[in-house]
C-alpha positions in Angstrom: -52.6 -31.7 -204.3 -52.5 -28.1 -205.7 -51.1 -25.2 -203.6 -53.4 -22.4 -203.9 -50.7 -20.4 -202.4 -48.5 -20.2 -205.5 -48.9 -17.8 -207.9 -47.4 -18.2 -211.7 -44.8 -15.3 -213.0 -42.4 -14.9 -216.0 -38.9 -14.0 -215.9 -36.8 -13.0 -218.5 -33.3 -13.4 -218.8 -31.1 -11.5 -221.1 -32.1 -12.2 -224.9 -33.3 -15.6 -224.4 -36.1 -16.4 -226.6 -38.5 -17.7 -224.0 -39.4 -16.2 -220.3 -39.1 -19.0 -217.4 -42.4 -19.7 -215.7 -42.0 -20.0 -212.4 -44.7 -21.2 -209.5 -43.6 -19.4 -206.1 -45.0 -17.9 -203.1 -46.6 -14.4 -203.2 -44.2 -13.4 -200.7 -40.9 -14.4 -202.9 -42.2 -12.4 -205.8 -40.2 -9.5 -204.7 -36.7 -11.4 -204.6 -37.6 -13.5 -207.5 -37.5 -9.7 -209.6 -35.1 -8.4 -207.9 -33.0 -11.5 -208.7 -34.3 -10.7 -212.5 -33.0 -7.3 -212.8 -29.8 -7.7 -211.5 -29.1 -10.5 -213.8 -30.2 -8.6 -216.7 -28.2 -5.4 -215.6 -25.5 -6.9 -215.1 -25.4 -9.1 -218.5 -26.4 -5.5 -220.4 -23.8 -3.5 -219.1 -20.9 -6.9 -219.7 -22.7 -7.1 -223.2 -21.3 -3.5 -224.1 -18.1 -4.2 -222.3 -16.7 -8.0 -224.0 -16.6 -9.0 -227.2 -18.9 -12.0 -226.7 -21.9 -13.6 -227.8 -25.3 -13.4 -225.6 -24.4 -16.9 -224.3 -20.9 -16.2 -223.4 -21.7 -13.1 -221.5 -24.6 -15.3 -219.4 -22.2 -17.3 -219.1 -19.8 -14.8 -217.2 -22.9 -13.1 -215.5 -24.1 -16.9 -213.7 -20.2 -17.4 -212.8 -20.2 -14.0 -211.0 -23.2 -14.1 -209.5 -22.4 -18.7 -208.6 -18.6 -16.9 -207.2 -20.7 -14.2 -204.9 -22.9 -16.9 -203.5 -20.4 -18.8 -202.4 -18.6 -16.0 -200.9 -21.5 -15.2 -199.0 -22.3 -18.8 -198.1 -18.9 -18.7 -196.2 -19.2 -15.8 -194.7 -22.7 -16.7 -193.1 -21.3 -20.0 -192.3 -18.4 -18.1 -189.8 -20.9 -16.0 -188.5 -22.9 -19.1 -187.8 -19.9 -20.8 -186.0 -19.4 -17.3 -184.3 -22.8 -17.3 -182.5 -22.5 -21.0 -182.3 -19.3 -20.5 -179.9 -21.0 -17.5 -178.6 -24.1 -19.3 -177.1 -21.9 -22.1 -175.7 -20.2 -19.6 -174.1 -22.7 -18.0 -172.5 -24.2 -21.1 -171.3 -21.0 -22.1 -169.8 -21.1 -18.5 -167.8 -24.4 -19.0 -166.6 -23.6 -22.7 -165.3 -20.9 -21.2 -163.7 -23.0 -18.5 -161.7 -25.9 -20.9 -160.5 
């Protein structure tokens, strides 16, 4: 079954001989370029910095960006147990008034 919805775009990343194809939804485009350019800023401006090969300064750039993630990935999970706590709070408040 095809999904008409996709549509089929390139990415290239750092000096790598070959761009990805990718098959996403119109509406990710945006993120899926965004997500591009940062990776290939960041891996220009660490190229000029470190003494490194193309592969070891990838390298770096997926750790940093794999270390952020999961930085974020934590702090979204406290905010979920926040609003988590939050709600069963409230519920408990409004039991309490009927």
């Amino acid at each position: 079954m095809a999904d008409n919805n996709k549509v089929k775009i390139w990415i290239q990343l750092a000096d790598a001989e070959n761009p990805i194809a990718l098959s996403i939804s119109p509406e990710d485009e945006e993120n899926y370029r965004k997500a591009e350019e940062l990776v290939n800023t960041l891996w220009k401006k660490w190229m000029e910095r470190f003494n490194g090969t193309s592969n070891d300064v990838l390298g770096r750039v997926a750790f940093q960006f794999a270390r952020l993630y999961l930085e974020a990935y934590g702090e979204n999970r406290q905010v979920n147990d926040f609003l988590t706590n939050m709600d069963q709070t409230l519920e408990t408040l409004v039991e309490d008034l009927e």
